[in-house]
N, C-alpha and C positions, 0 to 999 in steps of 0.2 A: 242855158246850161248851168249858170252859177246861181240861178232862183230856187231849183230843186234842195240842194245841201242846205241852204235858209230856211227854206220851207220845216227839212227836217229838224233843225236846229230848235224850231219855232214851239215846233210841235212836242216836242220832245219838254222840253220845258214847261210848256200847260199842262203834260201827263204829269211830269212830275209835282207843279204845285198842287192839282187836283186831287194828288194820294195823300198830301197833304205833310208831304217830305220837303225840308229845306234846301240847300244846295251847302256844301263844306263850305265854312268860314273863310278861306283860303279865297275861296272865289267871290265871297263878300265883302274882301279886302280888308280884314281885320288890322290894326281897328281902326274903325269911324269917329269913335268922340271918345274924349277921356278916360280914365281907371282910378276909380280908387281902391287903395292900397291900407288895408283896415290893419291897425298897428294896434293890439288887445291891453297896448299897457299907453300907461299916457305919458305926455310929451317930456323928452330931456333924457330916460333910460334909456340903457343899451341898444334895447331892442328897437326903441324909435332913432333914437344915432345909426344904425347899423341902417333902418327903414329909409332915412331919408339919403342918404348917401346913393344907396341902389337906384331909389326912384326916380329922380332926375336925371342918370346919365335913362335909365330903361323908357322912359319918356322918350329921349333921343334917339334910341335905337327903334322903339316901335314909331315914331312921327305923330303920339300926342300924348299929352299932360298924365304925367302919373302922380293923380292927391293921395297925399296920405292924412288918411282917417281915423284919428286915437278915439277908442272907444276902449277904455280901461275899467275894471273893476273884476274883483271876486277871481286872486292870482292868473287874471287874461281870459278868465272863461265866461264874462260878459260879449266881449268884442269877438271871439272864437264864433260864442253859438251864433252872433249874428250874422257872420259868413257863412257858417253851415249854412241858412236857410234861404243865404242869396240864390239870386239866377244865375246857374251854371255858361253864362256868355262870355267870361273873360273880363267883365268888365269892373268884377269886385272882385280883388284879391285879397291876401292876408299873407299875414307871418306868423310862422309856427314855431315855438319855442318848446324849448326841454321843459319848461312851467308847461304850457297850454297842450303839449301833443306828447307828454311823458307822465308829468305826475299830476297833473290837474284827475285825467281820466284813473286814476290808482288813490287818490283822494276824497275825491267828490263822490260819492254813492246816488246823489241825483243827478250827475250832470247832464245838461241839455246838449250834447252833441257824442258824437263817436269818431274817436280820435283815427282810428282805422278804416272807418268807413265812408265818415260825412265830409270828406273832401278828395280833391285830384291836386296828388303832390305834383310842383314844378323842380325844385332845383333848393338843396342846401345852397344857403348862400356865405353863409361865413360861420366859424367856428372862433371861441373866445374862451384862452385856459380859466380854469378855476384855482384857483390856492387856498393850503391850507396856513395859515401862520397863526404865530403866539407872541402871548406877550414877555416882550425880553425882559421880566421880571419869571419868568417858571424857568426851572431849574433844568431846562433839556437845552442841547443845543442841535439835536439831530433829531432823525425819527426814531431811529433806535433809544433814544434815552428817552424820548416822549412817551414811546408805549410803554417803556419798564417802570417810569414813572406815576403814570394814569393806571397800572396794573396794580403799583404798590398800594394808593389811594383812590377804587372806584369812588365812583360821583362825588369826585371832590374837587375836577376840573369841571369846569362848565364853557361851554360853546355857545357864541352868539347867532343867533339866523336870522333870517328877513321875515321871519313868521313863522306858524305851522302850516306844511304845507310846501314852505317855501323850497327851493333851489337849495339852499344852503339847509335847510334842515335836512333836507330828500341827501345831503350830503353827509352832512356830521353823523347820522344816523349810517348811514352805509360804510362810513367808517368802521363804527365803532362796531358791525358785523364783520366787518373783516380783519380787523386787527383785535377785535376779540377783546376789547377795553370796555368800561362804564363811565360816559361822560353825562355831566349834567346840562339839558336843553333849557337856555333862555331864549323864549322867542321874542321879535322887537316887532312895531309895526313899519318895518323896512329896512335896508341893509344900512342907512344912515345913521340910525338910533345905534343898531348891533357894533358898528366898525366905531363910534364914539366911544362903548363903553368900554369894548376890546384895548381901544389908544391909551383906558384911562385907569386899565386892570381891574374893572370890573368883572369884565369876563375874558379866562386865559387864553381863549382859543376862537379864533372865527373862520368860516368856511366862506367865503368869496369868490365871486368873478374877478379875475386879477386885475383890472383898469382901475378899477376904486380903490385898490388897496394897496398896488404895485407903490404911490408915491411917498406913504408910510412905511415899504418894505427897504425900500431905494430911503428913506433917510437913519432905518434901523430903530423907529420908534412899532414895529412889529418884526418878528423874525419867521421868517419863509420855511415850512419844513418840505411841504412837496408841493409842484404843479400838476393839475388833472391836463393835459394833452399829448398828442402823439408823439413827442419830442420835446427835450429842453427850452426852457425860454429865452431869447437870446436877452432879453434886460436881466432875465437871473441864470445865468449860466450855471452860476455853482448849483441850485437848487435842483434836487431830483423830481423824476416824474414818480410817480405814485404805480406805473407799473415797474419802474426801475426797482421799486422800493418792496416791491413784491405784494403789494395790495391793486394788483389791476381792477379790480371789481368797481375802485373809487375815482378810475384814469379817465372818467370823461369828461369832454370839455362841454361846454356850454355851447350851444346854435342856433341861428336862427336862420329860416329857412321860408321859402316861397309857395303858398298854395291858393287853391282856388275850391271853390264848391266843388261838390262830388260830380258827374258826370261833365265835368269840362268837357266839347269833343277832343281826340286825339289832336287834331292838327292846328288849335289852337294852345292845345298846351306843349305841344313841339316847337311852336313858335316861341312863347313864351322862356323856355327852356334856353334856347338858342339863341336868346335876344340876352338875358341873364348871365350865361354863360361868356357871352362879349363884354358885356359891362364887369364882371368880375376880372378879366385880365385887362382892360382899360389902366395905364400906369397911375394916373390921379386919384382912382376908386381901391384900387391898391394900397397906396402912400398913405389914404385916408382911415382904411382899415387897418392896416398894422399900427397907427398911433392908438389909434383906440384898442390898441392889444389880438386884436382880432387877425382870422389866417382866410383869406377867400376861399372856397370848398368850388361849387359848380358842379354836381354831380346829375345821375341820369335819375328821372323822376322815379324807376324802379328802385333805385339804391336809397334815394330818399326814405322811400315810402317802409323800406326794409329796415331802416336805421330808427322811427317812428314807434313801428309795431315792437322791435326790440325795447325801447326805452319804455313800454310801458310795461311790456313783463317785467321788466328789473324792479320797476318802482311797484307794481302789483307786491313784488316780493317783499320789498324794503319796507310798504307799509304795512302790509299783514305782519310782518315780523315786530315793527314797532307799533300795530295798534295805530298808526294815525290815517283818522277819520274825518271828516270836516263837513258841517252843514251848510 
């Protein structure tokens, strides 16, 4: 009586190899052996701080090693296109950044991957404000007297960035479309060069991730005029947000965020998702992210993948409107 149901079982399973269908991941107990975890910038930036933090506890929560993989070059979209053309199994992930999955694709006129297309988003993982601050030698002490000021003298302030291209450029620029100012762009070859020369009034103005620059701001050798995020920052309370300040267009913060090649199956990236989502409210992956400035996100891979496609129409706009192109 109980060889029959076997038999079908048995059976059933040959038809299926034979069509040459696999069986859900789920059932193949994902996962088997390790993941790497391909990080487009290399090692010591935000983006790999924020990478390894995640990986280790998500290691634990899936029951094997999660490596992270710095393959850097060409603003992340070295190490991007190499994900795009991994095997969609879960077993190569990446981190997607406002660089790699916002303005890389509104930049690059050849780039090797599609930021909308050539992967299966998992889960924002953490959000990290941006600031705008001056050097406490310029004659503004708010936003308001900064615009009146840069209005009276176009391009006679000048802005530091991490390059063309950069986060910080894709920033200063969108400013200065929305507050309707003329500044002048020095680009550096990274935000270390830019935030030295800002310290040393070379250039009056720098546009930043707030962890690099908050320790300059906090001893008053830079002064803070707005933060790009949802909310005040609590190290700078006094300091407005930038949609407070009625320039929303410039109010976003920086992110980095979890994905995989394009057709993941579903029930691997729902795991994914749900394993991520754990580690995010873990209290120690917490502690660790708010020092490094950062706010845990966890969202659903739809709202990711919405949040994506918006940041590159924005940056489509920003660059057509400033002309910036990059070979």
């Amino acid at each position: 009586m109980q060889r029959r149901p076997l038999l079908k079982v048995l059976a059933a399973a040959t038809a299926f190899a034979a069509a040459g269908l696999t069986l859900p991941a789920f059932a193949q107990g994902y996962p088997t052996k390790p993941i790497t975890l391909v990080v487009p910038f290399p090692a010591g930036g935000t983006t790999d701080i924020v990478a390894r933090i995640v990986a280790d506890k998500l290691g634990q929560q899936l029951g094997q090693a999660v490596v992270v993989d710095n393959r850097g070059g060409a603003g992340g979209s070295i190490g991007t296109g190499y994900l795009a053309k991994a095997a969609p199994d879960g077993y190569t992930l990446g981190i997607a950044t406002a660089s790699t999955h916002g303005i890389n694709p509104a930049v690059y006129p050849r780039l090797q991957y599609d930021a909308t297309k050539d992967f299966t988003t998992i889960t924002n993982l953490a959000s990290v404000p941006n600031v705008m601050s001056i050097h406490p030698g310029v004659k503004a002490t708010d936003m308001k007297s900064f615009i009146a000021l840069a209005k009276s003298e176009p391009n006679k302030l000048a802005y530091g960035s991490a390059g063309n291209g950069s986060v910080s450029h894709m920033m200063g620029e969108l400013f200065k479309m929305s507050s309707k100012t003329e500044l002048l762009h020095v680009p550096y070859k990274g935000v270390g060069p830019a935030l030295n020369d800002a310290l040393a009034g070379q250039v009056q103005i720098l546009f930043d991730n707030l962890p690099s620059s908050l320790p300059f701001i906090e001893s008053g050798k830079l002064r803070a005029l707005a933060v790009a995020a949802p909310k005040r920052v609590a190290a700078l309370p006094n300091v407005p947000t930038f949609a407070e300040l009625g320039l929303p267009e410039v109010n976003d913060a920086a992110w980095f965020g979890l994905i995989a090649p394009a057709k993941l199956p579903a029930d691997i990236q729902a795991k994914l998702n749900a394993a991520a989502i754990k580690v995010l409210a873990l209290p120690e992956v917490k502690a660790k992210l708010e020092k490094l400035g950062a706010t845990p996100v966890g969202d659903t891979p739809q709202h990711f993948a919405q949040q994506i496609a918006s940041e590159v129409a924005k940056n489509k706009k920003v660059a057509a409107a400033a002309k910036i192109s990059l070979d």
